[in-house]
C-alpha positions in Angstrom: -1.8 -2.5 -3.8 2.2 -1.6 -4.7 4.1 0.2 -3.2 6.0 3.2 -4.4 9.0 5.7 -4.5 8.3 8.9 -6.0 11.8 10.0 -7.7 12.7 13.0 -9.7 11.8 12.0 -12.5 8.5 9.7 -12.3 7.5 7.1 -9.7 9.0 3.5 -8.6 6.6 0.8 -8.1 7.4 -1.6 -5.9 5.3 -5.4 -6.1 4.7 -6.7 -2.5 5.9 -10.2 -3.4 9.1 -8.4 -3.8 8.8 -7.1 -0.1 8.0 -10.5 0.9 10.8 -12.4 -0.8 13.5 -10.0 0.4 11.5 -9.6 4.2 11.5 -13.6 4.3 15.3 -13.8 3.3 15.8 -11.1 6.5 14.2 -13.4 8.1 15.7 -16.4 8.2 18.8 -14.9 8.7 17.7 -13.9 12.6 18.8 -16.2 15.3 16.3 -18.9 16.4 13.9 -19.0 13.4 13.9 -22.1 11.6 12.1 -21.3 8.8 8.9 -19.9 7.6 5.4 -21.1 7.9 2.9 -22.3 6.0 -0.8 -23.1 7.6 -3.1 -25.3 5.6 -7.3 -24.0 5.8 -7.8 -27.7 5.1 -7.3 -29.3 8.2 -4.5 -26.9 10.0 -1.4 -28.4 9.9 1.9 -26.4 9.5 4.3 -27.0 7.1 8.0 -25.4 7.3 8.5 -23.8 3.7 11.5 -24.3 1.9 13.8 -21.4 0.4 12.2 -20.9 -2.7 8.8 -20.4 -0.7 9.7 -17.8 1.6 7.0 -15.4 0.4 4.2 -17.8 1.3 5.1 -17.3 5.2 4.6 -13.7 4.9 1.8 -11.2 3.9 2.6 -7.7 2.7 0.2 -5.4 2.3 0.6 -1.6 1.5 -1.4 1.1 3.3 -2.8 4.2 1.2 -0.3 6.2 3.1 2.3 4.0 1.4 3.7 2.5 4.5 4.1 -1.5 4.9 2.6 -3.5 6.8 3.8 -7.4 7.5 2.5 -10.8 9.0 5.1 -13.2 9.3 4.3 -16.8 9.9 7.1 -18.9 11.2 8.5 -21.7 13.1 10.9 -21.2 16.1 14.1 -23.2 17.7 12.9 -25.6 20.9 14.5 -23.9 23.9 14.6 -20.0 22.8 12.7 -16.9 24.5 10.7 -16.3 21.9 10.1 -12.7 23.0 14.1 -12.2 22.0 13.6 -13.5 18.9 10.2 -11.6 17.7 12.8 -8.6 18.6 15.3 -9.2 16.7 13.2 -10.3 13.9 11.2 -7.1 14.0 14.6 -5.0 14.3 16.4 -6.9 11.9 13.1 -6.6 9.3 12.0 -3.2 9.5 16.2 -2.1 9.2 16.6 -3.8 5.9 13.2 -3.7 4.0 13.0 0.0 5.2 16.9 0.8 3.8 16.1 -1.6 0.4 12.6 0.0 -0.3 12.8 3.6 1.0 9.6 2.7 2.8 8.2 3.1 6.3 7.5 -0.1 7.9 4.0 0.3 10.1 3.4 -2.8 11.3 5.0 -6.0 11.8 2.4 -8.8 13.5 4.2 -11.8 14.0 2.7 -15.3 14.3 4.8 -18.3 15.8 2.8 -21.6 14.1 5.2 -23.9 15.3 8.4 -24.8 17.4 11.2 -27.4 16.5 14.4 -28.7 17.7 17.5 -27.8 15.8 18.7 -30.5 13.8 
């Protein structure tokens, strides 16, 4: 499901994998995430996604009262509180998203799949 914007003079649609690509972007700007995640079924490795992948770290889904709701998969920097960064992540996320899509922003789950050292 899409979301949408209803404006005077008919209604915006709004594609999730556009949430997600902009969401992962926010994303990787915060302090202490290395990168977005990527968890094979297969056999359950993680792979850290490059740039151009962003979107595959992150599920958007839409809820029928038009509000977003985000799981974002990522891997953190060895040797920071991860509580500060899910913060600032979740601050920095639902500020943006919510000022680029005129959405609400329900939910934000956030799932650390992996921790490395700053190169």
């Amino acid at each position: 499901m899409n979301g949408y914007i209803n404006s005077g003079l008919g209604q915006i649609v709004i594609d999730t994998d556009v949430i997600a690509v902009y969401a992962g972007s926010v994303a990787v700007e915060c302090i202490g995430i290395i990168g977005m995640a990527a968890v094979s079924m297969k056999d359950g490795l993680v792979k850290l996604l490059r740039k151009d992948d962003l979107k595959h770290g992150i599920s958007v889904s839409i809820t029928d009262e038009n509000k977003i709701r985000m799981d974002f998969h990522v891997i953190v920097a060895y040797g920071v509180n991860i509580h500060a960064i899910a913060d600032n992540l979740i601050d920095s996320v639902k500020y943006k998203v919510e000022a680029f899509t005129g959405m609400e922003i329900e939910k934000i789950n956030i799932y650390v799949e992996g921790v490395r050292a700053i190169d």
